[in-house]
TIMI-2910 file (N, C-alpha, C, CB; in pm, 1 decimal, decimal comma, always signed):
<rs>
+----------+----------+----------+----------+----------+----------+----------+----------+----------+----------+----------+----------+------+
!      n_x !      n_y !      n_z !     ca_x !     ca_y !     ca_z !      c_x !      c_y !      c_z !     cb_x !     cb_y !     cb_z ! resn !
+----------+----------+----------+----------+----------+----------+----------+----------+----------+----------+----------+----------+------+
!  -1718,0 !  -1492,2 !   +157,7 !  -1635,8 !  -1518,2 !   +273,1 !  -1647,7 !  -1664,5 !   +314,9 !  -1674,8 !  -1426,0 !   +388,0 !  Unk !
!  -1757,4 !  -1742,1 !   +292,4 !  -1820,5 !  -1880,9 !   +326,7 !  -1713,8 !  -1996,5 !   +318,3 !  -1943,9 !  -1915,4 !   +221,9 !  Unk !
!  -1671,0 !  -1895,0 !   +130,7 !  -1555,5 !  -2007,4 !    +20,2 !  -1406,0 !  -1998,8 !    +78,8 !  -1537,8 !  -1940,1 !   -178,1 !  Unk !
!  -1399,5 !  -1866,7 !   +139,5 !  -1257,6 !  -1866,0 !   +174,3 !  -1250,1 !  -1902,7 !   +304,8 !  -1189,0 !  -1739,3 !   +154,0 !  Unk !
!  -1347,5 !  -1953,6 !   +434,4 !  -1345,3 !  -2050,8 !   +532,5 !  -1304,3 !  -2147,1 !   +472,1 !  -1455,3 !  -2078,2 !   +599,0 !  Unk !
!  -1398,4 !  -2208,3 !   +366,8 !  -1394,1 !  -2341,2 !   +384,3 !  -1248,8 !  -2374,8 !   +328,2 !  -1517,2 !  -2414,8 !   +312,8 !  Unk !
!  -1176,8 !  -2299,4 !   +233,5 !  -1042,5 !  -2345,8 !   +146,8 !   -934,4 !  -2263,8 !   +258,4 !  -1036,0 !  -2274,5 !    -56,3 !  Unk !
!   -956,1 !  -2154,4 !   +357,7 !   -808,0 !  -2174,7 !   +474,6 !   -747,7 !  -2014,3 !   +377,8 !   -658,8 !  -2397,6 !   +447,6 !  Unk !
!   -860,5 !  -1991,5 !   +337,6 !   -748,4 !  -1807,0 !   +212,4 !   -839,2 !  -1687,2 !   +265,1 !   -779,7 !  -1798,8 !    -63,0 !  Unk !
!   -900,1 !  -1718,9 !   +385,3 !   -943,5 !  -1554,0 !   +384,4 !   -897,5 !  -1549,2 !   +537,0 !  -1139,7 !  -1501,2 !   +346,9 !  Unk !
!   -962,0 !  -1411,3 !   +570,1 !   -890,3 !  -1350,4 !   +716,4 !   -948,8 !  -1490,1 !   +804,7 !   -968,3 !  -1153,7 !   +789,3 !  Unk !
!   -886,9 !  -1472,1 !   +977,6 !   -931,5 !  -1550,3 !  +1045,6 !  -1060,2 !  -1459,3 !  +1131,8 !   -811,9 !  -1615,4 !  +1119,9 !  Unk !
!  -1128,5 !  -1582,2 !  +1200,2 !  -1256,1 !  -1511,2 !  +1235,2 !  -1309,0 !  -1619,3 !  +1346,9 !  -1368,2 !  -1484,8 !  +1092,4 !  Unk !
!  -1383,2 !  -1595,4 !  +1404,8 !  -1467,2 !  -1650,8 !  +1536,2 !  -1612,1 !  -1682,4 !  +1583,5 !  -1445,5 !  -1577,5 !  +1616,4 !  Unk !
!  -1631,0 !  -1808,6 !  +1609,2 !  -1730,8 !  -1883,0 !  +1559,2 !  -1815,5 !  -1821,5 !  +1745,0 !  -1679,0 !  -2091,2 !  +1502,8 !  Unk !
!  -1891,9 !  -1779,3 !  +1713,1 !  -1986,9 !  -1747,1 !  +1833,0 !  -2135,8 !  -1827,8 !  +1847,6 !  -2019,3 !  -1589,3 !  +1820,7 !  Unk !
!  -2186,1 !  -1916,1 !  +1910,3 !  -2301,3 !  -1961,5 !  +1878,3 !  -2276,0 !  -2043,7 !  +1777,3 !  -2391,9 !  -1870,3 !  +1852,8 !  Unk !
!  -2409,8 !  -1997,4 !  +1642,1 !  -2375,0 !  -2059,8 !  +1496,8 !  -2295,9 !  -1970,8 !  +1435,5 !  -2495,6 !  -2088,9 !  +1400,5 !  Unk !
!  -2287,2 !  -1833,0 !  +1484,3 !  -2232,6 !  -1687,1 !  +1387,0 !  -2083,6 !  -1730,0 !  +1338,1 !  -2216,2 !  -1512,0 !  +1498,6 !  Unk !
!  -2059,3 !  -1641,3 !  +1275,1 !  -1948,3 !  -1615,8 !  +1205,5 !  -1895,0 !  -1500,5 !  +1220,5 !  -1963,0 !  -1632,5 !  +1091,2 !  Unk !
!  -1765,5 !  -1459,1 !  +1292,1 !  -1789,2 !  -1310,7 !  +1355,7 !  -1625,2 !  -1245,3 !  +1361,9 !  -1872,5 !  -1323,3 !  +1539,2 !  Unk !
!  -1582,9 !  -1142,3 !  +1221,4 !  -1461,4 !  -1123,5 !  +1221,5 !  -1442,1 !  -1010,7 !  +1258,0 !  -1406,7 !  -1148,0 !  +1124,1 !  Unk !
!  -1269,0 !   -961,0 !  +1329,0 !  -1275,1 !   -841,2 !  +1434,4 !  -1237,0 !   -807,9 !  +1298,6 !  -1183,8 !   -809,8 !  +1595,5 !  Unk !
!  -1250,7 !   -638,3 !  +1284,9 !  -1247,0 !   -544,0 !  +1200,2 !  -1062,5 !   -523,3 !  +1181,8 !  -1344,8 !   -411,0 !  +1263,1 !  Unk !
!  -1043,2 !   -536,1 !  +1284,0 !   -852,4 !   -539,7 !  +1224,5 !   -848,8 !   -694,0 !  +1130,3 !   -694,5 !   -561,8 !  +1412,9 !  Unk !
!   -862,9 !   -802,2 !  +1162,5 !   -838,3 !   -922,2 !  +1094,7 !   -897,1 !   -847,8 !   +911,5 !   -950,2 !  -1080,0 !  +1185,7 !  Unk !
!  -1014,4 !   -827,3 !   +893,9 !  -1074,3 !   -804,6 !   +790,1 !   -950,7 !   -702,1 !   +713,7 !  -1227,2 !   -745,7 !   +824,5 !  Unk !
!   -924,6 !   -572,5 !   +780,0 !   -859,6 !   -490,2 !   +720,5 !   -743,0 !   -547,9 !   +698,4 !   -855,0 !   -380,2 !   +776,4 !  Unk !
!   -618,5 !   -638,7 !   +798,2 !   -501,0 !   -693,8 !   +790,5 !   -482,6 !   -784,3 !   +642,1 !   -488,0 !   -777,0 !   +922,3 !  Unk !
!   -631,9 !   -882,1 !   +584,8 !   -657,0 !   -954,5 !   +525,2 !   -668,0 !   -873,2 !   +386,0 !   -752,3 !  -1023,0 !   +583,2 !  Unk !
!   -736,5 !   -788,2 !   +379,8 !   -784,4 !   -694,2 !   +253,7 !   -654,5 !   -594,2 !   +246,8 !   -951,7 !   -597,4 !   +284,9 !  Unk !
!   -583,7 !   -579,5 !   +303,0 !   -448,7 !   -466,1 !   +265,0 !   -345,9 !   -543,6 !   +193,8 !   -363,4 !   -393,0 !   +411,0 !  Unk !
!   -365,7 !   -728,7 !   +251,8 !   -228,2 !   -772,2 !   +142,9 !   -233,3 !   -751,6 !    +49,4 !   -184,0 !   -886,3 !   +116,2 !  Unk !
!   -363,2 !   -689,7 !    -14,1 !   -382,1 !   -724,5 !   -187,7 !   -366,4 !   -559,7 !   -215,3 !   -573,6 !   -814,4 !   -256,5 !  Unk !
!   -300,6 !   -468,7 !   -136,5 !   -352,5 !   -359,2 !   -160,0 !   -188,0 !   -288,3 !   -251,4 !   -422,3 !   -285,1 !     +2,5 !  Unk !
!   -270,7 !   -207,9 !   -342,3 !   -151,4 !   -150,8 !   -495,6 !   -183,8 !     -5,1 !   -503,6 !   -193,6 !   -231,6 !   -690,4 !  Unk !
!    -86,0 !    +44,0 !   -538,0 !    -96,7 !   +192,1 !   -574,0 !   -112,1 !   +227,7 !   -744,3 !    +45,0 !   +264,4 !   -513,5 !  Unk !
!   -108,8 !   +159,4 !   -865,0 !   -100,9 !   +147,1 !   -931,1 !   -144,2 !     -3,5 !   -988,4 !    -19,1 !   +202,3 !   -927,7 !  Unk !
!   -187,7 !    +15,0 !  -1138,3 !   -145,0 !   -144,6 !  -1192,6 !    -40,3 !   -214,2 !  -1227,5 !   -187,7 !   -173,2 !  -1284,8 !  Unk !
!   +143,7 !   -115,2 !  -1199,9 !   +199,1 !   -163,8 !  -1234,9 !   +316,3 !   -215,4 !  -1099,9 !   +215,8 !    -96,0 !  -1344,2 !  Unk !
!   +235,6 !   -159,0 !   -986,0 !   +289,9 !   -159,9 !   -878,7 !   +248,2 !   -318,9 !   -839,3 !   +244,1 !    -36,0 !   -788,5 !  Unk !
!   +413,7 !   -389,7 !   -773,1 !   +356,2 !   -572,2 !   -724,5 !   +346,4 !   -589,6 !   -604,3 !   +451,8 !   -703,9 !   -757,1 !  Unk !
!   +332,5 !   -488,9 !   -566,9 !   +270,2 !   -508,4 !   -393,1 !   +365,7 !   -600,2 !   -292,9 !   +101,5 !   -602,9 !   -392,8 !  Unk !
!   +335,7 !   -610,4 !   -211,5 !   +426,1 !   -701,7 !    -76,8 !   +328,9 !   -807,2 !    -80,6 !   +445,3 !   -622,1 !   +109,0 !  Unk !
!   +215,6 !   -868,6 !   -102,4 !   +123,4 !   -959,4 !    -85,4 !    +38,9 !   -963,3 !   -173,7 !    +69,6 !   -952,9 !    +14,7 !  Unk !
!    -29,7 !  -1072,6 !   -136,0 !   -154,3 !  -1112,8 !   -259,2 !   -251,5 !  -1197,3 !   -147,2 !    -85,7 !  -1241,1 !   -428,5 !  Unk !
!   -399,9 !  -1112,4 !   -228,1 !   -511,2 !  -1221,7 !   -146,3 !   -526,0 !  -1300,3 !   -241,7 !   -664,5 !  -1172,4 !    -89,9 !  Unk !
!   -508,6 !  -1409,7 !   -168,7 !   -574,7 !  -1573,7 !   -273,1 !   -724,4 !  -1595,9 !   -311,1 !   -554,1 !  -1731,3 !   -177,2 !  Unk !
!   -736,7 !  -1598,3 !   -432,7 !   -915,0 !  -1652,6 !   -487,1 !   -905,0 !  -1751,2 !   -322,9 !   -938,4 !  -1797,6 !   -712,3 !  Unk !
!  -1014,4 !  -1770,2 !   -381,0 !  -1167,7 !  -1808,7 !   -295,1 !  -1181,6 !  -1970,9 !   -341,0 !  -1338,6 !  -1694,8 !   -363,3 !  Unk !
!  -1082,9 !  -2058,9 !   -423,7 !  -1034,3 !  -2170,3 !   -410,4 !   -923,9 !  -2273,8 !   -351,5 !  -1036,2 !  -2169,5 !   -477,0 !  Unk !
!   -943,0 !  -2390,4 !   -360,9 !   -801,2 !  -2442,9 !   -272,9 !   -685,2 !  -2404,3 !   -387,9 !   -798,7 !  -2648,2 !   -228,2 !  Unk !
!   -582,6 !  -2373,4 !   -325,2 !   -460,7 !  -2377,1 !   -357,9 !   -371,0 !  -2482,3 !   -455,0 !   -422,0 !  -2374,1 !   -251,3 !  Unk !
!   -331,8 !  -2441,5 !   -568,2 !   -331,4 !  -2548,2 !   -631,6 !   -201,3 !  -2650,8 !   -627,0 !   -360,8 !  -2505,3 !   -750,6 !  Unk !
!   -152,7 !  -2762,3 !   -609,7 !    -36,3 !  -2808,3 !   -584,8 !    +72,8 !  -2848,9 !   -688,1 !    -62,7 !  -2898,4 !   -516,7 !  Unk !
+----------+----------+----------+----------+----------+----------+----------+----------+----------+----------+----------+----------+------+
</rs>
C-alpha cells in the first residue's frame, strides 16, 4: 500500500498523527475496480500496479 501512496494508484486514505488510516468503503471502492467474474470477463475498471504510470 506504501508503493501505491507514493505513485497516486491506490485507494485514498488519511494521515492521522504519523498513521496511515483507510475507511473500509475507500479500500473496498478501490479493490472492486479490478473485480471479474471470469477470466474472460473485461470488467468496468482496472487497479493499476503499484508503479508510476507510464507516459
Amino acid at each position: 500500500m506504501e508503493k501505491h501512496r507514493l505513485h497516486g494508484t491506490g485507494p485514498r486514505y488519511r494521515k492521522s498523527g504519523g498513521r496511515v488510516v483507510y475507511a473500509v468503503e475507500e479500500l473496498k471502492s478501490w479493490a472492486d475496480q479490478g473485480l471479474r467474474t471470469s477470466t474472460s470477463d473485461p470488467g468496468t475498471g482496472t487497479v493499476r500496479p503499484a508503479h508510476p504510470a507510464r507516459r
